[in-house]
N, C-alpha and C positions, 0 to 999 in steps of 0.2 A: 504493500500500500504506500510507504513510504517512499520506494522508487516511480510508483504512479504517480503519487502528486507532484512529484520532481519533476518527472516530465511533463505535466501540465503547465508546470511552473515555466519552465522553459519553453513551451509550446507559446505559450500570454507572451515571455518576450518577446521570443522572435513574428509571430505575428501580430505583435501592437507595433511593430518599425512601419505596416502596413495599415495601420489604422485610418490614415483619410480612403484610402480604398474601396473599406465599410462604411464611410456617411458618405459616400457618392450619391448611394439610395436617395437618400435626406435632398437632394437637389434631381432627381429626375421622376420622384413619386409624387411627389405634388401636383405635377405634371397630370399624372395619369389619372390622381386624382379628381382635377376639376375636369378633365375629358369624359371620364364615365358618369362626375355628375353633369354634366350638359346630352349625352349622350339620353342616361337614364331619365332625367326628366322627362325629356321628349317622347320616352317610351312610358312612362306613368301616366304624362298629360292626352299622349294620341289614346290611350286605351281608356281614360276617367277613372282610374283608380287609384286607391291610397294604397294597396299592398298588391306584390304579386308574387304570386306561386308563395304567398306565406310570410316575405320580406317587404318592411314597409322602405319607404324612398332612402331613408338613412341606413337600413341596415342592408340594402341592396349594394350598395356604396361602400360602407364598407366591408362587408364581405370580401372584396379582393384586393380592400388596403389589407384587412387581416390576413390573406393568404399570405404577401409581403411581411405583414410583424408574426407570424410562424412559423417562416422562412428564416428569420434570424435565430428561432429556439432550434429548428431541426435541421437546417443544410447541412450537410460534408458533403467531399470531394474523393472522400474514402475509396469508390469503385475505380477514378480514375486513376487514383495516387498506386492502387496495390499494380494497375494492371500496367502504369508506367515503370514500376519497376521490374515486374513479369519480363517485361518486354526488355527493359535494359540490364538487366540480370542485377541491378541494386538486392534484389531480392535475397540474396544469397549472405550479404552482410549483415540485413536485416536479420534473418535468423541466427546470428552471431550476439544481437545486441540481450542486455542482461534483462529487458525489459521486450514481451515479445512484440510480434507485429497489431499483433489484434488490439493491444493495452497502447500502444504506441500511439498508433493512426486513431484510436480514441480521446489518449489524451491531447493532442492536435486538434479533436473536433473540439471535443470541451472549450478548448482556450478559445477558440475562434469564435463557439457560440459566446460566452464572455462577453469579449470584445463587440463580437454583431448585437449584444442585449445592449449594451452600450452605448452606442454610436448609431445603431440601426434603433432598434423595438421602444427604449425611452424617450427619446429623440423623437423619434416620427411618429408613436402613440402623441405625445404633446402638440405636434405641429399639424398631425392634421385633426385633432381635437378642437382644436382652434378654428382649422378650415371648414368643418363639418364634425358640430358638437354632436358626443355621440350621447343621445340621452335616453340610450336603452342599457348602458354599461355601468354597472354598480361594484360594488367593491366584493361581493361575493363572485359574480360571473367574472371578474381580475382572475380572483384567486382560484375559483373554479380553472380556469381555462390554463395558471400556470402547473397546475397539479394532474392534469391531463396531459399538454405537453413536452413535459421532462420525460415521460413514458414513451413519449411519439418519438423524441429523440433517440431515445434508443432503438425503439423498433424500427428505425427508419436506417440509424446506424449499420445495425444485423443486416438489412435486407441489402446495402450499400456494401460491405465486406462479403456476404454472398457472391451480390453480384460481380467483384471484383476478381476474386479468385476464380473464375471462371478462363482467364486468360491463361492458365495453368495448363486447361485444356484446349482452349482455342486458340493461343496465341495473342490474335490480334483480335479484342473483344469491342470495338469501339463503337460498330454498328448495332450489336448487342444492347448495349449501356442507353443508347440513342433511344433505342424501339422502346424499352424498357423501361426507362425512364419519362416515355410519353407517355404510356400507357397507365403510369402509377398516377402522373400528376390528374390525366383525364379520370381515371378509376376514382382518383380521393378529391376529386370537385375545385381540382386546382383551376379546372378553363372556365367552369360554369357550376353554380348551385346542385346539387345531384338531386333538389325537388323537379329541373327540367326533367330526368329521365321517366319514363315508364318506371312503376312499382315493380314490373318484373326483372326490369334491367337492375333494380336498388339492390333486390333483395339477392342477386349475383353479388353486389358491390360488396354487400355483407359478406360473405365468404371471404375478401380480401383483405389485404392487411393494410392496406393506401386509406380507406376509409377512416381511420381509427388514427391515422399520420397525419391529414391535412383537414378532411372534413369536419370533425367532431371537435378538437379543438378550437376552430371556427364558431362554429356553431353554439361553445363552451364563450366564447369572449362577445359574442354577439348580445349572450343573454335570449337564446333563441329555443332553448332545448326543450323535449318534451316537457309538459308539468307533471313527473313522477319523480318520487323521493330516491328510487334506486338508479335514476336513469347512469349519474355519475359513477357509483357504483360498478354496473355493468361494464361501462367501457372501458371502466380504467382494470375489470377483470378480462376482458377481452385482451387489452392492449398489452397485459401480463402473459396473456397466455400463448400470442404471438412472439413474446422477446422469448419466452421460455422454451417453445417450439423452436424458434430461429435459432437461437443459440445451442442446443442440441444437436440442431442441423451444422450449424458450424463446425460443432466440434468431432462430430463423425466426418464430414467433408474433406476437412482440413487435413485432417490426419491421411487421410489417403490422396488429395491430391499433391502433400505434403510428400508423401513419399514416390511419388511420381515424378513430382520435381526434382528428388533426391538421385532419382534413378536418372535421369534426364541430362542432370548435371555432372556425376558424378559423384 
């Protein structure tokens, strides 16, 4: 544990040298902000309504500022990081180091997320609070939504080191990570509300583990969520039950395409 926080510690260094990097956000969300409220208007005034598909004009809005302040608790680069070293054989030192690869490129994320709550998610919660006060957001659905996604961050982590190690076997997995990565954002209602889909396309979605990474912590900071006492509950047993299945997954995986690579190399 000791050697983890070390490298976290040093992870915060070396990417706070990159800290205006992460409030770039902070100068081109604003942006996007008042686009989708001129946009969205126009789509609530042409049709005479105050909510649609469940979202009233504020929380339609931000909805995909939130996708943005989510983005800062659960991004890494994990998938891309393992498979550029796959690929430039760094890998091979990495498993040298006293701390492994998995604890590694974790503590890395950590730092970064850090840094991104930062510069990104306090920052840009305040400024477009400002732009577009949000007055469906109380101090409970805050706390609700960062308690949900700390959970997402990891199951988002797992499925990101999954998919990474997969260049083990394919070499060059980039088109992989591409497809793969649309898929999850579309799956967890990164492009669009998942109330636009059919009930039958949801209840596929539910089987996934994207819903539970982007959708529901949304939905958690909107102040949006069913009215039932267990509903927080549930997900946040769901979202356990995916890192504990991933992580299983990992560790049987690993091990063998571990040793493939061993074989491979030498």
């Amino acid at each position: 544990m000791n050697k983890f926080a070390a490298y976290i510690n040093i992870s915060f260094k070396q990417s706070f040298q990159y800290k205006w990097t992460f409030a770039m956000t902070l100068a081109t969300q604003p942006i996007l902000l008042f686009i989708n409220m001129a946009l969205f208007r126009s789509i609530y005034d042409y049709n005479g309504v105050d909510t649609l598909k469940g979202y009233s004009f504020e929380q339609m809005i931000w909805y995909f500022t939130s996708y943005m302040l989510v983005l800062s608790f659960i991004w890494n680069s994990t998938a891309n990081q393992i498979a550029r070293k796959i690929i430039t054989g760094d890998l091979s030192m990495d498993l040298l180091r006293p701390v492994s690869l998995f604890q590694n490129l974790m503590a890395r994320s950590i730092a970064s997320r850090l840094i991104a709550i930062m510069m990104d998610f306090i920052p840009g919660l305040v400024l477009y609070s400002i732009i577009l006060p949000p007055k469906f957001l109380t101090v409970q659905s805050l706390l609700t939504f960062i308690a949900v996604v700390i959970p997402a961050f990891l199951l988002n982590y797992l499925f990101n080191y999954l998919l990474g190690i997969t260049a083990i076997i394919i070499q060059n997995n980039a088109s992989l990570l591409s497809v793969v990565n649309l898929l999850a954002a579309f799956t967890g209602g990164a492009f669009i509300p998942l109330e636009f889909f059919p009930s039958a396309v949801n209840r596929i979605f539910d089987y996934l583990p994207f819903k539970y990474i982007i959708y529901w912590p949304i939905q958690f900071l909107l102040n949006k969520q069913p009215d039932t006492d267990w509903i927080v509950g549930k997900v946040l047993l769901i979202q356990l039950a995916w890192i504990a299945g991933l992580y299983l997954l990992y560790r049987i995986v690993w091990r063998k395409l571990l040793s493939k690579f061993g074989d491979a190399g030498g």
